[in-house]
N, C-alpha and C positions, 0 to 999 in steps of 0.2 A: 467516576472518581472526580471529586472536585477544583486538585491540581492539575489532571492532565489534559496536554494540550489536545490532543487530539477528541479526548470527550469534551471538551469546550467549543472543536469545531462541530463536530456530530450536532449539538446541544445547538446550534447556532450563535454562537457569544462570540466567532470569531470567525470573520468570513472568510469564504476559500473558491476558488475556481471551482464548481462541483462539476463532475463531468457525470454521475450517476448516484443513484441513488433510493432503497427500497426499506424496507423494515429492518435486515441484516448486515449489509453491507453500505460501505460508502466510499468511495470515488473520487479525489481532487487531484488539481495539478499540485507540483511537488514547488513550492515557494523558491527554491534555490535550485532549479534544473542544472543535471548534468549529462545532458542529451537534449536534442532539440524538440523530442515528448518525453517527459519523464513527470509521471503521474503516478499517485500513492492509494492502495484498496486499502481500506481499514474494515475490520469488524464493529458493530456497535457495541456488541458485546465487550467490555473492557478484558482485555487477557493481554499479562505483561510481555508477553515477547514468546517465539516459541518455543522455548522449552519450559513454557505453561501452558501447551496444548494439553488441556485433556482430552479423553477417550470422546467425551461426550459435545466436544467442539470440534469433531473429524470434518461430521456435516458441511459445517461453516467455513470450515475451511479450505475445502474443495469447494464452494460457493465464489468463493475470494478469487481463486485459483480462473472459473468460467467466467465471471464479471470480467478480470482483468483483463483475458483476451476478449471478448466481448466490446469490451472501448479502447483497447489498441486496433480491433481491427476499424471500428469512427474513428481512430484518428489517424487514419493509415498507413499504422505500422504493425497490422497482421499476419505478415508474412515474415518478420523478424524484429525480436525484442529481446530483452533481457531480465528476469524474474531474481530479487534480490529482498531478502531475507538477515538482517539483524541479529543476532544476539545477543547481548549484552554491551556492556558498554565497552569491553577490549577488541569486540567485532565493529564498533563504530554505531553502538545503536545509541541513540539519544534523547529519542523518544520512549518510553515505557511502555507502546501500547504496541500492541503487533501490528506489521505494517508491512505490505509489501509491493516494493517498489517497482515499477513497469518504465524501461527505457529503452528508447527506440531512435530512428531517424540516424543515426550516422553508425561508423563500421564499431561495432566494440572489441575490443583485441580481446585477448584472453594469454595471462592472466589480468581478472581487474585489476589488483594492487596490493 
């Protein structure tokens, strides 16, 4: 999509910390950390948030899900992190593209907020 920011990063028009990176999936740090790693998997596939998971994005999705522990455990926080998920804009999502969030490095309370 040609507004959104995150296929602008994908696309390269807008640099980012890439921590990984393959055909499906992509990997940066999160520009405004709230944890001392807090880093974002995006699909490159554009799909607005998750409740436009389709049937046929399962795959990919559980791709997201292995990538991310995959690079919390490089950044050595595989032994505990927190997996955070968006929906719309009254859940705090801001970005239109699904995205999910990887933070680590200090205690996380629960609940978040």
């Amino acid at each position: 999509m040609d507004d959104c920011l995150f296929c602008k990063i994908i696309n390269g028009d807008i640099p980012s910390d890439t921590l990984y990176e393959d055909d499906d999936v992509f990997a940066f740090r999160d520009i405004n950390p709230q944890a001392p790693v807090h880093f974002l998997v995006i699909p490159k596939k554009h799909i607005s948030g998750p409740a436009a998971v389709a049937a046929e994005d399962e795959k990919l999705i559980g791709k997201m899900m292995r990538v991310g522990a995959e690079v919390a455990r490089r950044e050595g926080i595989g032994d505990g992190f927190r997996l955070v998920y968006n929906n719309g804009a009254d859940a705090g999502q801001v970005v239109f593209h699904i995205h999910m969030h990887i933070l680590g490095g200090r205690d996380l309370t629960w609940p978040p907020g």
